[in-house]
C-alpha positions in Angstrom: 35.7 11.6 31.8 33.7 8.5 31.6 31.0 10.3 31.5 32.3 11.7 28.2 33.0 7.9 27.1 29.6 7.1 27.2 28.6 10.2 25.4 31.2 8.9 23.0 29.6 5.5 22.6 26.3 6.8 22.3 27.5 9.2 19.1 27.7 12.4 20.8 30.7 14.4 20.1 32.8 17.1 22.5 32.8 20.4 22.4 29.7 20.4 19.8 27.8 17.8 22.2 28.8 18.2 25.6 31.1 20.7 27.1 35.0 19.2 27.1 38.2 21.3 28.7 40.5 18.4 27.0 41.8 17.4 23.8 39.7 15.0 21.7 42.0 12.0 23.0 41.1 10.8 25.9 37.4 11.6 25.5 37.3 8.7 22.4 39.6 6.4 24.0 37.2 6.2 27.2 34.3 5.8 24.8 35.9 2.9 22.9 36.5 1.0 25.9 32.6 1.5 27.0 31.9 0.1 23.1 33.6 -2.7 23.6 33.8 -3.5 27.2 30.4 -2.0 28.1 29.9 0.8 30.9 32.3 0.1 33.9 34.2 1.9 36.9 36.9 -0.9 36.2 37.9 -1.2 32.8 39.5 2.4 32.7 41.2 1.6 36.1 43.4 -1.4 34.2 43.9 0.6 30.9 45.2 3.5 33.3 47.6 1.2 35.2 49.2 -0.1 31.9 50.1 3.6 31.3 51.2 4.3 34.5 53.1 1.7 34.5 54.4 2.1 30.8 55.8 5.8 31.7 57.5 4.5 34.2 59.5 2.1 32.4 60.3 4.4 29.5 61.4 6.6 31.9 64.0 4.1 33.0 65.1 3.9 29.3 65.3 6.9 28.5 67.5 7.8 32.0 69.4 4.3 30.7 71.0 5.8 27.3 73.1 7.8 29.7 73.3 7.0 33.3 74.1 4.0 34.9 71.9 1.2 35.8 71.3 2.6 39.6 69.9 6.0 38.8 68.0 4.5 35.8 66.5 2.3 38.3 65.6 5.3 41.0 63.9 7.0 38.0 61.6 4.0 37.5 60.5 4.0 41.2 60.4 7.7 41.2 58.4 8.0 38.6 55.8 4.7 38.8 55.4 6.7 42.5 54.4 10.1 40.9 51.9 8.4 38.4 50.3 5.6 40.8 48.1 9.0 42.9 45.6 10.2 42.2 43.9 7.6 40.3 41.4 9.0 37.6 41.0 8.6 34.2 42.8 11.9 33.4 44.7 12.1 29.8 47.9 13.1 31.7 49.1 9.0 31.8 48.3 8.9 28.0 49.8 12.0 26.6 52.5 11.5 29.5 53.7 7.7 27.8 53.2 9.0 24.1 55.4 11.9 24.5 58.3 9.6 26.3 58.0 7.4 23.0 58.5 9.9 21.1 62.1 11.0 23.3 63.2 7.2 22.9 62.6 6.9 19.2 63.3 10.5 18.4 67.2 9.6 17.3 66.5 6.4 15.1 62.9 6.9 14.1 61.9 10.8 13.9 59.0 10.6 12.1 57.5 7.8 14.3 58.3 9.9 17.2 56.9 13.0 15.7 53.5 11.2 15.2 53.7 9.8 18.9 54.4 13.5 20.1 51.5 14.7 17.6 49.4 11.7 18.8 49.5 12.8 22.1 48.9 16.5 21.4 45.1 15.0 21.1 45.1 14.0 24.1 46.5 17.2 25.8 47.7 20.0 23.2 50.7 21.7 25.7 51.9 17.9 26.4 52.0 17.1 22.8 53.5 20.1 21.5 56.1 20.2 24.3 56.7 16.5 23.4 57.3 17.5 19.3 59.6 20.0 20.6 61.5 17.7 23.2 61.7 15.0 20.1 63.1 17.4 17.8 65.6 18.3 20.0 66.4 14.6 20.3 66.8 14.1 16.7 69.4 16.5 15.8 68.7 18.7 12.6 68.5 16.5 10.3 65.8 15.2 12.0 63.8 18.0 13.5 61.7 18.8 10.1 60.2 15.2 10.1 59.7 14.9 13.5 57.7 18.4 13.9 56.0 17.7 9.7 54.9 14.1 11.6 53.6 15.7 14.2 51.9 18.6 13.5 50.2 16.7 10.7 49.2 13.9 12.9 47.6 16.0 15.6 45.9 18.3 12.4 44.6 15.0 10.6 43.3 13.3 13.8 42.0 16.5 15.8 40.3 18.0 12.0 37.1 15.7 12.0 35.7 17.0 15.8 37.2 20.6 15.7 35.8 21.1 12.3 32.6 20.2 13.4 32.0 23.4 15.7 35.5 25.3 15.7 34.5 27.8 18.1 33.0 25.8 21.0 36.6 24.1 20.3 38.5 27.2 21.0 35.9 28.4 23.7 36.1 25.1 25.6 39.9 24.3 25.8 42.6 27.0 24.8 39.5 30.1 25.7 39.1 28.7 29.1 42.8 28.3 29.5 43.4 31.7 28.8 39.8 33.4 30.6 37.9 31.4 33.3 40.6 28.6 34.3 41.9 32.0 36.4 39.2 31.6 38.6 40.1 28.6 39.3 44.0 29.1 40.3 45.7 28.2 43.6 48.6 30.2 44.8 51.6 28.5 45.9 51.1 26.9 50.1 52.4 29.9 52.2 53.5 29.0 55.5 53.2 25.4 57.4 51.2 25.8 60.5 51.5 22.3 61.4 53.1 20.2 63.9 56.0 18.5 63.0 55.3 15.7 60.9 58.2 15.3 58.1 55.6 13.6 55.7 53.1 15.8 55.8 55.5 19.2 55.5 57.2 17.5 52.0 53.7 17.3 50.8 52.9 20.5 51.7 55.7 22.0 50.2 55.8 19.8 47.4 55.5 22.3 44.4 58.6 23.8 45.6 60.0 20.9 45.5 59.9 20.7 42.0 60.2 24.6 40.7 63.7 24.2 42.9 64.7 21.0 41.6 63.8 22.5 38.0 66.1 25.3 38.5 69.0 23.2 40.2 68.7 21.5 37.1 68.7 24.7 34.5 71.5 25.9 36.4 73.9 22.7 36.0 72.4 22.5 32.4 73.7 25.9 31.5 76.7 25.2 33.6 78.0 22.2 32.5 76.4 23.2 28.5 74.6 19.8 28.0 74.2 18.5 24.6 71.5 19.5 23.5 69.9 16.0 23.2 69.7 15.6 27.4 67.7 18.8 27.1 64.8 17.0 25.1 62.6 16.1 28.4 63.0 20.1 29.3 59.9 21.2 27.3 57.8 18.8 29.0 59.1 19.7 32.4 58.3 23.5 31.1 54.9 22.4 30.6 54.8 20.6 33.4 55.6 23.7 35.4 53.0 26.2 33.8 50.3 23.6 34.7 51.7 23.4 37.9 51.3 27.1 38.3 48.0 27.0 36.9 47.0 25.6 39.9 49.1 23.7 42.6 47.3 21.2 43.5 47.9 17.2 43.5 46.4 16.2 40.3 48.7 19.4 38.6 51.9 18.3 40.2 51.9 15.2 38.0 53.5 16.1 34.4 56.3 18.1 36.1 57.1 15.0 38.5 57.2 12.7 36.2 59.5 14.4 33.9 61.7 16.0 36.3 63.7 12.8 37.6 64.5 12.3 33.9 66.6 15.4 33.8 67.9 15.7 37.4 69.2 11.8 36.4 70.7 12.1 33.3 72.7 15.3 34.8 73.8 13.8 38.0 75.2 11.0 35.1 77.2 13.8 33.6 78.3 16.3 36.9 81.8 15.7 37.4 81.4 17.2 41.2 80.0 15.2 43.6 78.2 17.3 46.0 76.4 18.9 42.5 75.8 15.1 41.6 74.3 14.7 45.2 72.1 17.8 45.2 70.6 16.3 42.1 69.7 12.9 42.7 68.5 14.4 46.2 65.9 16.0 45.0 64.9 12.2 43.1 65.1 10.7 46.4 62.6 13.4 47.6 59.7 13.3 45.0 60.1 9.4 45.1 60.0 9.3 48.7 56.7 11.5 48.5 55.3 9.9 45.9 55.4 6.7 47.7 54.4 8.1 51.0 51.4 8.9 49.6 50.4 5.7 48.2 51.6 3.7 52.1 48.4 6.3 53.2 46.2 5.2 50.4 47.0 1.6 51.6 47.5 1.8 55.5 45.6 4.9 56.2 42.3 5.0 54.1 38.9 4.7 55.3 37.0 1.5 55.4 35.7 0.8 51.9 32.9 -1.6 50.9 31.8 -2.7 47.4 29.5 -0.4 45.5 26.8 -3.0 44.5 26.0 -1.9 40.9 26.4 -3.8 38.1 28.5 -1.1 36.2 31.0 -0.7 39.6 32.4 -4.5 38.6 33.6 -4.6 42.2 34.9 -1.3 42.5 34.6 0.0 45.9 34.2 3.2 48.1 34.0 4.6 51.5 31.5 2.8 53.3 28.6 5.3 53.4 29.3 6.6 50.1 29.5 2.7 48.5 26.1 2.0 50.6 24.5 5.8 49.3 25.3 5.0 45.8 23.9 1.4 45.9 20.7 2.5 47.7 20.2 5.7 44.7 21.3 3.7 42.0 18.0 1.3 42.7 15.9 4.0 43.9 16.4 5.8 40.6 16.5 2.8 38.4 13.1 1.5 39.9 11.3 5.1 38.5 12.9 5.9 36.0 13.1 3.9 32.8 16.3 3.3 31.1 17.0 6.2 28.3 15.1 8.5 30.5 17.2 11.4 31.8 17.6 12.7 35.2 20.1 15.6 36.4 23.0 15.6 38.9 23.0 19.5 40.8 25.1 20.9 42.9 24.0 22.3 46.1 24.0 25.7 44.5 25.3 27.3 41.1 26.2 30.7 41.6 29.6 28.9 43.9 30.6 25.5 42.5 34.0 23.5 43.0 33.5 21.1 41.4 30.2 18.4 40.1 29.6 14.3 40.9 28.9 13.7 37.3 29.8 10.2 38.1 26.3 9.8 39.0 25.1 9.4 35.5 27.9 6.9 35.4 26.8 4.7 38.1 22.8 4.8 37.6 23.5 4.7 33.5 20.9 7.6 33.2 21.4 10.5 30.5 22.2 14.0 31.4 19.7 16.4 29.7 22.3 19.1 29.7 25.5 19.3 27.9 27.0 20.4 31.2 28.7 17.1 33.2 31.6 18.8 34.3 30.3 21.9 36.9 32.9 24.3 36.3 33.1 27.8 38.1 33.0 30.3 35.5 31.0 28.6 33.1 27.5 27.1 34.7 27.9 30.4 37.2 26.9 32.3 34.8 23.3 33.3 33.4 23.8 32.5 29.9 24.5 29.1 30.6 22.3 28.7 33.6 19.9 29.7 31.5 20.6 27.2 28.7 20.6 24.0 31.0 16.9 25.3 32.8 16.2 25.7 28.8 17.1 21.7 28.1 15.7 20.5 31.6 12.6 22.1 31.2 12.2 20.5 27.6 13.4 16.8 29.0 11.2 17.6 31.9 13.2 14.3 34.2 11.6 12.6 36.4 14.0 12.9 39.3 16.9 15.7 40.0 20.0 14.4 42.5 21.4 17.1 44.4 24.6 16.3 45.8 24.9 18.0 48.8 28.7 17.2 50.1 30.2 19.9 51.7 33.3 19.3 48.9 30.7 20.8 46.0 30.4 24.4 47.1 33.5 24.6 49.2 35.0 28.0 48.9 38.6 28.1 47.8 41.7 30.9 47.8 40.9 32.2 44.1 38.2 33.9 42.0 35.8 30.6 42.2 35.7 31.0 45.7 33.4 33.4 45.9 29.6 33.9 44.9 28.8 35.3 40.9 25.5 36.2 42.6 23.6 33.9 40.0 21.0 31.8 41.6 18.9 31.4 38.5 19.2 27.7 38.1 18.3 27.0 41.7 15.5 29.2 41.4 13.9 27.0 39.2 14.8 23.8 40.4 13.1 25.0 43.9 10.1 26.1 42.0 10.0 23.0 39.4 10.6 20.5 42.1 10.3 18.6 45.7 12.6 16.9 47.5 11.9 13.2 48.3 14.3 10.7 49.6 17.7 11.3 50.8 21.0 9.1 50.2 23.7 9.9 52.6 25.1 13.4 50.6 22.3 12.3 47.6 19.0 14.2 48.0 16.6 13.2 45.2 14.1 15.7 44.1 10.1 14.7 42.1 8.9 16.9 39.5 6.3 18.9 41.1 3.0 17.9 40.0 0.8 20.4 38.5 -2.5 21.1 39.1 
């Protein structure tokens, strides 16, 4: 992603420019920070902890309008736990804090909250169209019309310039990946622990069934009790929230549905007349809080030791030792030979099984990408259409230097279609015949252009 924001700054734009899996959103707000604030691994890290933090509170308001000032308050925590890990500039906090605007104001101010809702659906379409649907609920009948016209117009005025631009690479990178290669990428549900018994560690592991049972506790006292139809407005969210949950269940894909979850579960246990019902309910708050913060005591107590990555673009920012040290030795390694504007290319250590790419590397050394490809994903650069394309661009920008990045996280095989080989080595092939390897970087191998004759 801020990768993408300094593509952003320097006039490119996704889909037509470089390859993008997310709405327009995020991509431009990224980039307008590096405008203003210049390049840096910090900047993003404050704007993201104003949105964290901003979810979280109207979280608690929108529990407040009907719950009592304890369970209101359990959301808050519950909540600014589920949003504080993991810690990337993902558009998740962004669409996440627009879309709960648009549930507070949905009842006074439709058509602001419409545009919220349709201002979040550019920064992540099922968020933002869940949100218009949540607000309309919100508003009553009346109000439904201007709060879906204000939103669907919003997201059509402000998405239009960038999709217009190349309509199909649109559709091919965000809602044609969702629907063909994001399947290689799926994880099934955990199966069985195998573990000792370590109470922490078995709630995160069975996290994700956490919340698909605490979802359905919920349906089931919703359709029970026949809510009004106005403590239903957080449920399409959480319904989004669960089919990008399923898409992969992982801990960056539990987020949405935790964060929306407590909202309902709260302002039902407000409602539920039974008291063991009532219990059940906030139960499963205290659970996902109590995870939540147990993972962020291991991110304090528990983490490895961490020095500073001395780059002028890390701003203080720091990193496991050897990684910090690795990326400090590169980034003047690289800097030193090759001049500023010149590109060089981050690779994988192979391309016919990728997990996932380091394209934080042209981040850190502030070094172009000759590609369009920052983001390695399986299904896509696997192939031989597009392997072919980026040997096409590398061997007309001819770089200086290639990094391959050669931790074991890169090619690890998962449970799921990615996991295993497409059989096309192409890329690799020519990077072994084009060029040598030179100096080595903890997991950063840097590789000369071979010189010819």
């Amino acid at each position: 992603m801020l990768q993408a924001g300094e593509r952003i700054a320097d006039g490119q734009l996704p889909y037509r420019d470089f390859y993008a899996n997310y709405g327009p959103g995020q991509y431009f707000l990224v980039g307008g920070l590096d405008e203003l604030f210049g390049p840096s691994l910090l900047t993003w890290r404050i704007v993201r902890l104003l949105f964290d933090a901003g979810v979280a509170v109207l979280a608690y308001a929108i529990v407040r309008r009907d719950a009592p000032e304890p369970l209101a308050l359990a959301v808050w925590l519950t909540v600014a736990a589920a949003m504080a890990f993991p810690t990337i500039p993902h558009p998740n906090p962004t669409a996440l804090a627009l879309g709960f605007g648009a549930l507070l104001l949905a009842e006074r101010k439709p058509a602001t909250a419409g545009a919220l809702a349709g201002l979040a659906a550019v920064f992540r379409l099922d968020l933002g169209l869940a949100a218009i649907a949540g607000a309309a609920l919100q508003s009553g009948r009346r109000g439904a019309v201007r709060v879906a016209g204000a939103g669907v117009g919003v997201a059509a005025v402000l998405m239009a310039p960038v999709v217009a631009v190349d309509p199909g690479a649109f559709w091919d990178q965000t809602i044609g990946f969702a629907l063909d290669q994001q399947r290689l990428q799926r994880l099934p549900l955990p199966g069985a622990w195998h573990g000792g018994f370590e109470p922490n560690k078995i709630l995160e592991f069975y996290t994700p069934y956490l919340l698909l049972a605490g979802c359905a506790l919920w349906l089931a006292v919703a359709l029970a009790r026949r809510l009004p139809a106005r403590l239903w407005a957080p449920a399409p969210l959480a319904a989004a929230g669960v089919v990008y949950l399923l898409a992969r269940a992982d801990v960056y894909h539990l987020v949405p549905l935790a964060a929306v979850l407590p909202i309902l579960l709260a302002t039902s246990a407000a409602a539920e007349r039974r008291r063991l019902v009532a219990a059940a309910l906030a139960g499963v708050i205290a659970l996902i809080a109590l995870q939540g913060l147990d993972r962020k005591r291991i991110q304090w107590l528990d983490s490895p030791p961490l020095a500073t990555i001395d780059v002028d673009v890390a701003d203080g920012v720091k990193a496991p030792t050897t990684e910090a040290h690795a990326l400090t030795d590169l980034t003047r390694y690289v800097r030193a030979r090759v001049p500023k504007g010149q590109p060089i290319f981050v690779a994988n250590p192979r391309f016919d099984l990728v997990r996932v790419g380091n394209p934080l590397v042209y981040v850190i050394v502030q070094r172009p990408n000759p590609t369009r490809y920052d983001v390695m994903q399986p299904g896509v650069v696997t192939t031989a259409p597009v392997q072919r394309e980026m040997i096409g661009d590398i061997e007309r920008a001819r770089p200086r230097l290639v990094i391959r990045w050669l931790s074991p996280v890169a090619d690890q095989a998962e449970d799921n279609g990615a996991g295993r080989s497409s059989g096309v080595r192409l890329l690799d092939r020519y990077l072994a015949r084009a060029y040598v390897p030179e100096r080595r970087f903890g997991d950063y191998l840097v590789l000369r252009r071979r010189l010819v004759g």
